[in-house]
N, C-alpha and C positions, 0 to 999 in steps of 0.2 A: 504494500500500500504506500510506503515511504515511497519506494521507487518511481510509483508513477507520481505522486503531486512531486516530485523530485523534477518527472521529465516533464509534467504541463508547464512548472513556472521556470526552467530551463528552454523552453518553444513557445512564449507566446503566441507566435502569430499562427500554432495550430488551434488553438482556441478559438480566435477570430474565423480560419478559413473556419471551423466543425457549425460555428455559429453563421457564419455567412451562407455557406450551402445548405443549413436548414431555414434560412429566412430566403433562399433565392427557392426552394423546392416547396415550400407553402405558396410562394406565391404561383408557382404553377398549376399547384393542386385548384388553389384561386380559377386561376385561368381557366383550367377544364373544366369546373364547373359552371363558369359563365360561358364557354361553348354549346357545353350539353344544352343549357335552359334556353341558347338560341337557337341551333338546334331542334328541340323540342317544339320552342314558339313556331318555329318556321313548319314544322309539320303541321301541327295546330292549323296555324290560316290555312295551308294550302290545302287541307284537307276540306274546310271551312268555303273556299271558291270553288274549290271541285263541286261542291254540293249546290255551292250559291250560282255556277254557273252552268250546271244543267237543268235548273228551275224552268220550267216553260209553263203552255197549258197543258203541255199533258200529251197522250195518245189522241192523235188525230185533232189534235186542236180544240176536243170539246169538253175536254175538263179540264179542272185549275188544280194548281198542287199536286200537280206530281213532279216527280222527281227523276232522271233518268241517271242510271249507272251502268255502264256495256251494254248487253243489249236488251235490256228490262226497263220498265216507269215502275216506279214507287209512289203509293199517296201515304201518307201516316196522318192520320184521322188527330182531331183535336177534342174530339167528347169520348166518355169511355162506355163501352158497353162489354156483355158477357163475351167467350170464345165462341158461341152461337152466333149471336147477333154481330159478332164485330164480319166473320164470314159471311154473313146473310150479307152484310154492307156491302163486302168485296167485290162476292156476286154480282150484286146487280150495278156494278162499276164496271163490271165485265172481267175482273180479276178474281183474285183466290187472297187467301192467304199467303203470306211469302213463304217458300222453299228456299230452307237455308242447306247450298247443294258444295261452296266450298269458300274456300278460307276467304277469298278475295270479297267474297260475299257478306261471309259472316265479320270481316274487318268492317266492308263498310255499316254496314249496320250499326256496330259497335262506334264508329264515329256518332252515329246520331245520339247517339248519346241521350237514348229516353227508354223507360221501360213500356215494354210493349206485347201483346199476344205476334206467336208468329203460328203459321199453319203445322203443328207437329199436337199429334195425340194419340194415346193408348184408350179408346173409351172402348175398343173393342172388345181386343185381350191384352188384361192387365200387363203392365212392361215390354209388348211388340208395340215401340213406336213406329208411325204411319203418317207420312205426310201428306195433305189433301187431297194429293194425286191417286193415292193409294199406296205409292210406293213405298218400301220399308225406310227406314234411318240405318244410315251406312254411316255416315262421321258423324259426331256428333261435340257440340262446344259447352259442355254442361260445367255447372258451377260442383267443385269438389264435394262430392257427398250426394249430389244432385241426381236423377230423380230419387225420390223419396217415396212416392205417393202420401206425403203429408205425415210421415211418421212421427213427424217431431211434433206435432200439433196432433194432440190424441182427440179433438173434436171436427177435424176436419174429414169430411164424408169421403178423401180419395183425392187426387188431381190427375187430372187423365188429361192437361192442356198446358202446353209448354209455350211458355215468353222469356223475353230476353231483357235481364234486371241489369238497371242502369248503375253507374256507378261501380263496377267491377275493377281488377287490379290488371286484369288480362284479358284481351278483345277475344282469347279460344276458349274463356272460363265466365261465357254470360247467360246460359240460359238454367230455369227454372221450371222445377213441376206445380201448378198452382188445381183449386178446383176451379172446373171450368164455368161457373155462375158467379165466380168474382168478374170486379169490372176493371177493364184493363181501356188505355185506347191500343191500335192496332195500325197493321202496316199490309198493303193490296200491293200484290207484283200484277203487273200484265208483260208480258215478254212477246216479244215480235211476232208469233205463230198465235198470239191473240188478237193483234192490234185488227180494228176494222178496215 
């Protein structure tokens, strides 16, 4: 122990460098994080115009609010109703429920950043989910732990109607099993092999 305060006050100026390159490497650490958070902002907007600049009216020009992302429109409704009703809406929009079919999809979604019913449910047989189409669920973005059918809530009748809950850590860890007579609002694909 002699030895070394022996050799610090024998080399000052290795003090100063040990002390200078840890105030020159904080301030780097500084720096990376003020890249990351611009960075980040810069995904943000650009994600933010993308959506802002495919806003039109819609399919064929006769509805308002939709949204177009590749080759689909999007409406995402502003009142809530059940997974019945929010479908019955779809419908007669001339759409469905949305088909969340792969990641580029279920990313953007997850930008919209709202909780929402999407087209996936088990009302048939318990745990074969089924998306509107009929088609089974092949990948799926479920929140850890998720579906449940409401086990954690011992008064809740089952949830056979999956949506996608806002506010998640991960855009591949958003969706939820709810029951399907809660009110949710909801989101209509019409994809090009629908448009008029």
């Amino acid at each position: 122990m002699l030895e070394m305060s022996e050799a610090i006050y024998a080399k000052p100026d290795m003090t100063k460098k040990v002390k200078f390159d840890r105030g020159e490497m904080e301030e780097r650490i500084v720096d990376i994080y003020v890249s990351a958070d611009t960075l980040r902002d810069h995904e943000t907007s650009t994600k933010t115009e993308d959506v802002e600049h495919t806003s039109t009216n819609g399919p064929g020009d006769q509805h308002t609010g939709w949204n177009k992302f590749e080759s689909c429109w999007y409406f995402v409704s502003s009142e809530k109703k059940t997974w019945s009703e929010s479908r019955q809406d779809c419908v007669e929009r001339g759409a469905d429920l949305v088909i969340v079919n792969s990641r580029e999809k279920q990313r953007f979604l997850f930008s919209l950043n709202k909780t929402f019913w999407i087209g996936l449910t088990d009302r048939e047989t318990e745990g074969s989910w089924k998306w509107v189409d009929g088609t089974p669920l092949r990948t799926s973005y479920w929140i850890i732990g998720q579906p449940d059918n409401g086990r954690s809530v011992s008064t809740v009748p089952g949830e056979d109607c999956a949506f996608i809950r806002k506010g998640q850590d991960q855009p591949e860890k958003t969706w939820n099993d709810l029951n399907c007579a809660e009110k949710r609002i909801w989101i209509c694909e019409m994809c090009n092999n629908n448009l008029l």
